[in-house]
C-alpha positions in Angstrom: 13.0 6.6 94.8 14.0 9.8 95.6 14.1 12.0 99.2 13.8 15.7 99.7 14.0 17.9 102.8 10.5 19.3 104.2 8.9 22.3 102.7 10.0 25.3 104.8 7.2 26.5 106.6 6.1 30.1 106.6 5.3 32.0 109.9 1.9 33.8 109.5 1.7 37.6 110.5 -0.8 40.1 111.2 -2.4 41.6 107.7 1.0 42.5 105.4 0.4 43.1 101.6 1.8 40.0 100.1 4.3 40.0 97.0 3.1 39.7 93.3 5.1 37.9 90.9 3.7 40.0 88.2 5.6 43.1 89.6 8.4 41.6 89.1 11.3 42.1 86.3 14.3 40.3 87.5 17.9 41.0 85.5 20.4 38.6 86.2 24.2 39.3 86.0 26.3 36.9 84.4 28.7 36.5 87.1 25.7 35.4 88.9 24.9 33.3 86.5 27.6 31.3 86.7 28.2 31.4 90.8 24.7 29.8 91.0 25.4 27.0 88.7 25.4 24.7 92.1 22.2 22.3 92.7 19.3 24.2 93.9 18.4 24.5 97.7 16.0 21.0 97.8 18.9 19.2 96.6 21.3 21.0 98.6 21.3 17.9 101.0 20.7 14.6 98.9 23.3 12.2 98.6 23.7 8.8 97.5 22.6 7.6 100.6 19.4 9.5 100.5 18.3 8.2 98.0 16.5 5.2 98.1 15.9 2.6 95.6 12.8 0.7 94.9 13.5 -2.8 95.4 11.6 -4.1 92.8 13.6 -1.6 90.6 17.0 -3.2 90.4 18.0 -0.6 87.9 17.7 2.4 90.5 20.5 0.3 92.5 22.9 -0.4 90.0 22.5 4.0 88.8 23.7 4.5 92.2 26.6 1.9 92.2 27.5 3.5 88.9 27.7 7.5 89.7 29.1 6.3 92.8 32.2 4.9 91.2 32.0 7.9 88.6 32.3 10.6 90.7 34.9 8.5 92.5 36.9 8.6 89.5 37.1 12.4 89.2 38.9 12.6 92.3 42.8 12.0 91.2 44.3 15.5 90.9 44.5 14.9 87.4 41.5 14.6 86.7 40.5 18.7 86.9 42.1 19.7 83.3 43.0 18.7 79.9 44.4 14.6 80.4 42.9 13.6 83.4 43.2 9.8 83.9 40.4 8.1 85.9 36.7 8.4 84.6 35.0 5.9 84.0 37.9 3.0 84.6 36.4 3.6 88.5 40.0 4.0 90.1 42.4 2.7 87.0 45.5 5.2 86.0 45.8 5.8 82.2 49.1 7.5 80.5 46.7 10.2 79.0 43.0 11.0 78.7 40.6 8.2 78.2 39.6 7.0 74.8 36.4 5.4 76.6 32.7 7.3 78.1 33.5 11.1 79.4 29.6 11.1 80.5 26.8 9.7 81.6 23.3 10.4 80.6 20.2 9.1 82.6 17.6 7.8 80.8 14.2 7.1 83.3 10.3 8.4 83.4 9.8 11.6 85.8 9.7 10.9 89.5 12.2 8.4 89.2 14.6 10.5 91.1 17.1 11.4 88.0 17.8 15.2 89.2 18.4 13.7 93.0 21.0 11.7 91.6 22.9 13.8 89.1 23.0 16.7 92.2 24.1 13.6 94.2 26.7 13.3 91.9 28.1 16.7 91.6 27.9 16.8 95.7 30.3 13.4 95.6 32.9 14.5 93.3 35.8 15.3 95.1 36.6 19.1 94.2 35.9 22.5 95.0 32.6 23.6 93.9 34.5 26.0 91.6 35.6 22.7 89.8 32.1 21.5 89.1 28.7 23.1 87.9 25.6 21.7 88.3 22.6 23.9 85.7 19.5 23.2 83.4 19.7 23.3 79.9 17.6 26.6 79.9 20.6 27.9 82.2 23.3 27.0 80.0 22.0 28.3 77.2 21.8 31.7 79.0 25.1 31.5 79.9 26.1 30.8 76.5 24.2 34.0 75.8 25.2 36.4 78.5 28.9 35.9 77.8 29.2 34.1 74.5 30.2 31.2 73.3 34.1 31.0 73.2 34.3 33.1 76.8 31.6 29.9 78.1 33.8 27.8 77.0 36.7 29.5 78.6 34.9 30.0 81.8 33.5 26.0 82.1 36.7 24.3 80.6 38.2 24.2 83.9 35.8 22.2 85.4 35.6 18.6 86.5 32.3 17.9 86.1 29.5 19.9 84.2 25.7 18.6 84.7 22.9 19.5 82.7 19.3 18.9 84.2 16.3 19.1 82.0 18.3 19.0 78.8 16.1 20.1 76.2 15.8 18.5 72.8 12.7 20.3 71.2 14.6 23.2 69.9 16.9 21.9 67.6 19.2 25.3 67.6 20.0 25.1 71.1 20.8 21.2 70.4 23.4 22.1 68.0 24.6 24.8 70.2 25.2 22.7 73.1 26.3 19.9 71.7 28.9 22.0 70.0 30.2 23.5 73.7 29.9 20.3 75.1 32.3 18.8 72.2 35.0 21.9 73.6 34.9 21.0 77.0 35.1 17.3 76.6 38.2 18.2 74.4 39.2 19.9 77.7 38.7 16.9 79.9 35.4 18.5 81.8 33.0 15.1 82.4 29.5 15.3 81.6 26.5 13.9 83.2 22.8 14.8 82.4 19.2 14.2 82.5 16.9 15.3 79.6 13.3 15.7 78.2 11.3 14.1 75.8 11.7 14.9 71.8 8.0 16.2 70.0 6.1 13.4 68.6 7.9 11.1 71.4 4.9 9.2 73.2 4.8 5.6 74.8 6.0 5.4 78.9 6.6 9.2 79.1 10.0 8.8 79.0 12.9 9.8 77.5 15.1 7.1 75.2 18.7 7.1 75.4 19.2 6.3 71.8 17.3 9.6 71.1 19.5 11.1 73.5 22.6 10.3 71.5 21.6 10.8 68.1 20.2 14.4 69.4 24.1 15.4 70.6 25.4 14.3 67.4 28.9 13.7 67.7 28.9 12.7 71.8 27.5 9.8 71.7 30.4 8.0 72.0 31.1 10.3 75.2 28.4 9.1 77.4 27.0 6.2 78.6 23.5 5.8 79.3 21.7 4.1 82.6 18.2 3.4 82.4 16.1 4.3 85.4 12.7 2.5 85.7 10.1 3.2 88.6 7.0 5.4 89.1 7.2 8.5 90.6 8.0 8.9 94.2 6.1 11.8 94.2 3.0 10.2 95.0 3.8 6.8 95.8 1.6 5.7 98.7 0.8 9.4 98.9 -3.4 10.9 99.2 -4.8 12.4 95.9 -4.1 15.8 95.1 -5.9 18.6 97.8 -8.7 20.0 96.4 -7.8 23.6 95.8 -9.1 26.1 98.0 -11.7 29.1 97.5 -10.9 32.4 96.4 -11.2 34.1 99.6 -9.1 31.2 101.9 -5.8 31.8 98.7 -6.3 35.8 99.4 -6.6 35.9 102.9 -3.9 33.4 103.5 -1.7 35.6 101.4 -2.3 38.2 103.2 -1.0 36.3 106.7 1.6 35.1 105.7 5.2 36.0 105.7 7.2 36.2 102.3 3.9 35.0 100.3 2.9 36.4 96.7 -0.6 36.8 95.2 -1.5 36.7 91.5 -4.2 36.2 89.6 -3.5 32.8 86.9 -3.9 34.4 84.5 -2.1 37.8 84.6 1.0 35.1 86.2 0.7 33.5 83.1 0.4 36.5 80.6 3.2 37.8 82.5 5.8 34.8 82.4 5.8 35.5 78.9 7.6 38.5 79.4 10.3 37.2 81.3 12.9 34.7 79.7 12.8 31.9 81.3 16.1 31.4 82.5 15.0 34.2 85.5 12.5 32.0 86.7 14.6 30.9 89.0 15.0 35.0 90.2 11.5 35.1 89.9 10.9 33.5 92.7 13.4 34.9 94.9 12.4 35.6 98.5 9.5 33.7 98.4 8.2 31.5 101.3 4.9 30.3 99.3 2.8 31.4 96.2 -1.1 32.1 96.4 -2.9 31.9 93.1 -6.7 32.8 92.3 -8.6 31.1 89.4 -6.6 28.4 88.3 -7.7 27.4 84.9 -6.6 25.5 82.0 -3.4 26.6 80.1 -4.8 28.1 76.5 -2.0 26.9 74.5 1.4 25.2 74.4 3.3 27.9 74.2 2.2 29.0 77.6 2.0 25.4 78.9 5.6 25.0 78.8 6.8 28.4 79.8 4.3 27.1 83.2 6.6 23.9 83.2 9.8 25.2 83.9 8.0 28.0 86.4 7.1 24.8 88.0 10.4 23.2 88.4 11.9 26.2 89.9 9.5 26.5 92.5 9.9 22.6 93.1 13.6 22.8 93.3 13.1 26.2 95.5 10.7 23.9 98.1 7.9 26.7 97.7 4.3 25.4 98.6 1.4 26.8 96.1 -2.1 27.4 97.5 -4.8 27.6 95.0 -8.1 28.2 93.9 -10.0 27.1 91.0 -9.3 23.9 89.3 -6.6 21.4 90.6 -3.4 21.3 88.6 -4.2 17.9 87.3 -6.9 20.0 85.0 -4.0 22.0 83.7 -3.5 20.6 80.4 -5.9 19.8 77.6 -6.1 16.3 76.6 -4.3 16.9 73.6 -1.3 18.2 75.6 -1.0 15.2 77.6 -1.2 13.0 74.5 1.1 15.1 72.3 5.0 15.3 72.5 5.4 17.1 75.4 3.7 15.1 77.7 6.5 14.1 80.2 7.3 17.6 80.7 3.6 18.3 81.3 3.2 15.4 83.3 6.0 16.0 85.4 4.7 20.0 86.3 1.3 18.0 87.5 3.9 16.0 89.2 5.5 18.4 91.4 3.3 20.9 91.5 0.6 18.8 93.3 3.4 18.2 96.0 4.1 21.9 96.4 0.4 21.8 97.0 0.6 19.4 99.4 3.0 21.3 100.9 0.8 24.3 101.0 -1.5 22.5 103.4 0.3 23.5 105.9 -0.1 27.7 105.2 -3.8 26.3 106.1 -2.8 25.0 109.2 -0.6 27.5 110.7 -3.4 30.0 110.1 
């Protein structure tokens, strides 16, 4: 299972207007872009030895014991440009670059702790954080789009190690278009390591299969080599249900005591993510110390649903607690949602947004 630090807690204060996520409009540079392709700030700590396996999941174990010796074999001085010698041979020098795996993909359910280990990962390969870049697929993308696709190229192919969180498979463009830059910059010796989401019209465990994986990036296969994660999702392990979300009144006035808190209405929030490209969700959300929403109700269609997802996992990876009113989060998605092909990425927002609720327990108590 995976570990994550605390939620921060905000101070409360005496009556301040509180922020509004539907005032804002964020543009993001590209240089910023690509200085902020590090691990977000809950995973700014992990490490292998945070994370801990279930024992009755051998397979979390043996990942470990795997990107352990993976990262170890980015470290020769070599191994930063075109013919570096020690990937995946764990410590064995080759004449030129290696025939064998430049990758590794993990394949596992949500909560299993897959982004805790690939930001684990980039944290223990031995270069500069220059040398390495840790993004979601959404993020790449952007870059790709902000400075084009041969000047990506140029800008990543120095790297050691590029990882991809999240990588989507749904839009079959932006397969081909990564797929075709990650074909450039194994060409230029940059490993690869990612985690990714489930195709449309995938059902079963709510998980992602490797073989899909593979077949998806085409050509790479032969570039990666898949570890299976199994386990249930840390999340809520051993953990109380879900809080009950709170009353209208409780959400505002909270807002309105608390430091570095927003307040929207759900709905305008979710009328108004539709004007803003995902990849700023991340700027969204900057400065925030929690989010207060009124009138949670169910999403009215997919489109919206999954623009709500990735909103989700930035404020996950961000550590920011939600307080709400209206229904709880595990009311977000229609039935038909969590039984259609995007259910693991739906699941996992009722995942980790009940945790930031959780988390947003503590607004309560500090009042």
């Amino acid at each position: 299972m995976s570990s994550s630090s605390p939620a921060a807690r905000p101070g409360p204060i005496t009556d301040v207007p509180p922020l509004s996520l539907c005032a804002r409009e964020p543009h993001v540079p590209a240089d910023r872009l690509v200085a902020e392709m590090v691990p977000p700030p809950r995973f700014d700590s992990v490490r292998f030895g945070t994370y801990i396996p279930d024992p009755d999941q051998p397979s979390q174990t043996e990942a470990v014991r795997v990107l352990d010796g993976f990262a170890a074999g980015l470290g020769s001085p070599a191994a930063g440009a075109a013919g570096r010698r020690r990937l995946f041979g764990f410590g064995r020098a080759a004449s030129k670059a290696p025939a064998g795996p430049r990758g590794v993909y993990l394949d596992g359910g949500y909560g299993v702790g897959k982004t805790h280990l690939l930001a684990s990962l980039w944290h223990a390969t031995p270069a500069d954080p220059d040398l390495k870049a840790f993004g979601t697929f959404v993020e790449l993308t952007n870059l790709v789009g902000a400075l084009g696709f041969q000047q990506t190229v140029k800008t990543l192919s120095g790297h050691r190690l590029l990882c991809i969180d999240e990588f989507e498979l749904d839009d079959p463009g932006d397969t081909v278009l990564v797929s075709t830059l990650l074909g450039k910059l194994v060409e230029a010796g940059v490993a690869l390591a990612a985690t990714s989401n489930t195709l449309p019209g995938k059902l079963g465990e709510g998980r992602f299969a490797s073989a899909d994986f593979l077949r998806e990036i085409q050509g790479l296969s032969a570039h990666f080599r898949a570890l299976r994660i199994d386990g249930e999702d840390y999340r809520h392990r051993g953990l109380p249900e879900a809080p009950a979300p709170y009353s209208d009144e409780l959400v505002t006035r909270t807002a309105h005591t608390t430091e570095g808190a927003s307040l929207d209405a759900f709905a305008d929030l979710l009328d108004h993510l539709a004007k803003v490209h995902p990849s700023r969700y991340g700027a969204l959300t900057d400065g925030l110390r929690a989010v207060c929403l009124t009138g949670v109700r169910p999403v009215p269609d997919q489109s919206t649903a999954l623009r709500l997802v990735v909103l989700a996992d930035r404020l996950y990876d961000r550590e920011v607690p939600v307080l709400a009113s209206g229904l709880p989060f595990d009311q977000l998605f229609s039935e038909e949602m969590l039984k259609g092909g995007y259910r693991k990425k739906y699941f996992r927002a009722i995942s980790r947004l009940t945790a930031l609720a959780r988390d947003a327990g503590r607004l309560t108590e500090a009042r």
